[in-house]
C-alpha positions as CSV (number, residue, x, y, z in Angstrom):
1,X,76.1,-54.0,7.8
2,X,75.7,-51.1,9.9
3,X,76.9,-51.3,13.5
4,X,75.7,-48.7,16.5
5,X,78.7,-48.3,19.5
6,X,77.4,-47.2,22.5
7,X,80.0,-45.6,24.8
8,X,79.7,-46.4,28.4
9,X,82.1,-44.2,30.9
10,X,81.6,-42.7,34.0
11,X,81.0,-39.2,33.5
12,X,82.4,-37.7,36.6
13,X,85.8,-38.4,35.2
14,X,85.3,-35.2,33.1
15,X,83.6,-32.9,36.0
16,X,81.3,-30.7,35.4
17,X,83.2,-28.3,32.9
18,X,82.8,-28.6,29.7
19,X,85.7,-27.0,29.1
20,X,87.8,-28.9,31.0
21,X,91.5,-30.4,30.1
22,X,90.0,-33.9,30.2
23,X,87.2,-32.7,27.6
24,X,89.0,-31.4,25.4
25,X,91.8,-34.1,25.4
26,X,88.9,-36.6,24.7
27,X,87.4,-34.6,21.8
28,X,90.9,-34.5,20.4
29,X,90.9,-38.3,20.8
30,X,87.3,-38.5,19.1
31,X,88.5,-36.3,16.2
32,X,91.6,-38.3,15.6
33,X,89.2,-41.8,15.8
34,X,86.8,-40.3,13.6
35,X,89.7,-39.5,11.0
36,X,91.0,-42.5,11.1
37,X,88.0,-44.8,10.4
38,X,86.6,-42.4,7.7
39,X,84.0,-43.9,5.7
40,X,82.8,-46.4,8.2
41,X,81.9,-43.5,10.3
42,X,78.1,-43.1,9.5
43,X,77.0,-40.3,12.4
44,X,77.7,-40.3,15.8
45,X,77.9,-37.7,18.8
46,X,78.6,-37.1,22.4
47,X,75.6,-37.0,24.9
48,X,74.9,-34.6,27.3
49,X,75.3,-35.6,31.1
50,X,72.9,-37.5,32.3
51,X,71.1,-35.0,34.5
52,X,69.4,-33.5,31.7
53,X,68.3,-37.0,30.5
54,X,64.3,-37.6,30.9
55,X,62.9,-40.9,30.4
56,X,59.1,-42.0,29.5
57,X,58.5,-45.4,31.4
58,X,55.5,-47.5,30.5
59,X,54.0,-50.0,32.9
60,X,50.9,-51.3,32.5
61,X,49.7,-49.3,29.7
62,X,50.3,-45.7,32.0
63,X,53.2,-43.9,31.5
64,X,55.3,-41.8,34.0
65,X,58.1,-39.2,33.5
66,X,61.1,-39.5,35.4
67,X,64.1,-37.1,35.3
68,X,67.2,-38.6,34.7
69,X,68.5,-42.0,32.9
70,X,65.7,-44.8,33.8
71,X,68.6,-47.0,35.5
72,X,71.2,-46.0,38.7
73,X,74.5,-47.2,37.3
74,X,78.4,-46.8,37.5
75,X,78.9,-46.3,34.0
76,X,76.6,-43.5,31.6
77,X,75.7,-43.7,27.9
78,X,77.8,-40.8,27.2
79,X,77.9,-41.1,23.3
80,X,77.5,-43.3,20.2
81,X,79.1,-43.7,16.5
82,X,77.0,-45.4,14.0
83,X,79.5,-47.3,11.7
84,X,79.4,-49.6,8.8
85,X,81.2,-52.5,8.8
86,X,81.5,-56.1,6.3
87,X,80.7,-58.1,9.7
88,X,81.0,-58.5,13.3
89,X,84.7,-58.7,13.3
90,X,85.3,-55.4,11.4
91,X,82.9,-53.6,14.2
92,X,85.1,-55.1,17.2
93,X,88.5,-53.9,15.6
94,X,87.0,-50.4,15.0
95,X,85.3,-50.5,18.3
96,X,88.6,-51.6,20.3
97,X,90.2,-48.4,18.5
98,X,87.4,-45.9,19.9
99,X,89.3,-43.5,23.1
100,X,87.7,-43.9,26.5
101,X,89.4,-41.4,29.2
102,X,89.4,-44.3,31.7
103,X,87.6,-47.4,31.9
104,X,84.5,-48.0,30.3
105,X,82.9,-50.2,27.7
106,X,81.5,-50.4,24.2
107,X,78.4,-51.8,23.5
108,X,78.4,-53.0,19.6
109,X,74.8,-53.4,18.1
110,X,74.0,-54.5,15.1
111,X,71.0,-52.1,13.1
112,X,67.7,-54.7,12.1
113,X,67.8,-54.6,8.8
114,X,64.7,-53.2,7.0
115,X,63.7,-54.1,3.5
């Protein structure tokens, strides 16, 4: 079954360089975790910060555009891996393994799937 983590951190943690020591440590990390699960890792990448995010929102039938992530919170989506895994179990064990730089969560979603 294929599994989507969704990586929740607060961004501000890495600043606003790219570059920065706490990128690159983090992308060291990523590489490493992506080694290490190999062929469960299906795709996956980092996001960009959520000030260039835009989001379509539908009420009613009319639609808006809003700049920005459609919700104010203390954590971002800041990436995602899409993995394949025998069951839930599996996901949680590779999930537990996947580097934050500080606190933060991973959402794990299973994919619907289609015949």
């Amino acid at each position: 079954m294929q599994y989507l983590l969704l990586i929740y951190e607060d961004e501000s943690v890495y600043g606003d360089n790219h570059d920065s020591p706490a990128v690159a440590e983090i992308v060291r990390r990523h590489m490493a975790f992506g080694e290490e699960i190999g062929a469960a890792r299906k795709g996956g990448a980092g996001l960009q910060p959520t000030n260039m995010a835009t989001t379509v929102v539908t009420r009613a039938g009319a639609q808006t555009i809003h700049d920005g992530p459609f919700a104010e919170t203390r954590e971002q989506l800041g990436g995602f891996y899409l993995i394949d895994a025998p069951d839930l179990d599996a996901a949680i064990a590779i999930a537990k393994k996947l580097p934050l730089h500080a606190d933060g969560s991973i959402e794990i979603r299973p994919l619907l799937e289609m015949e």
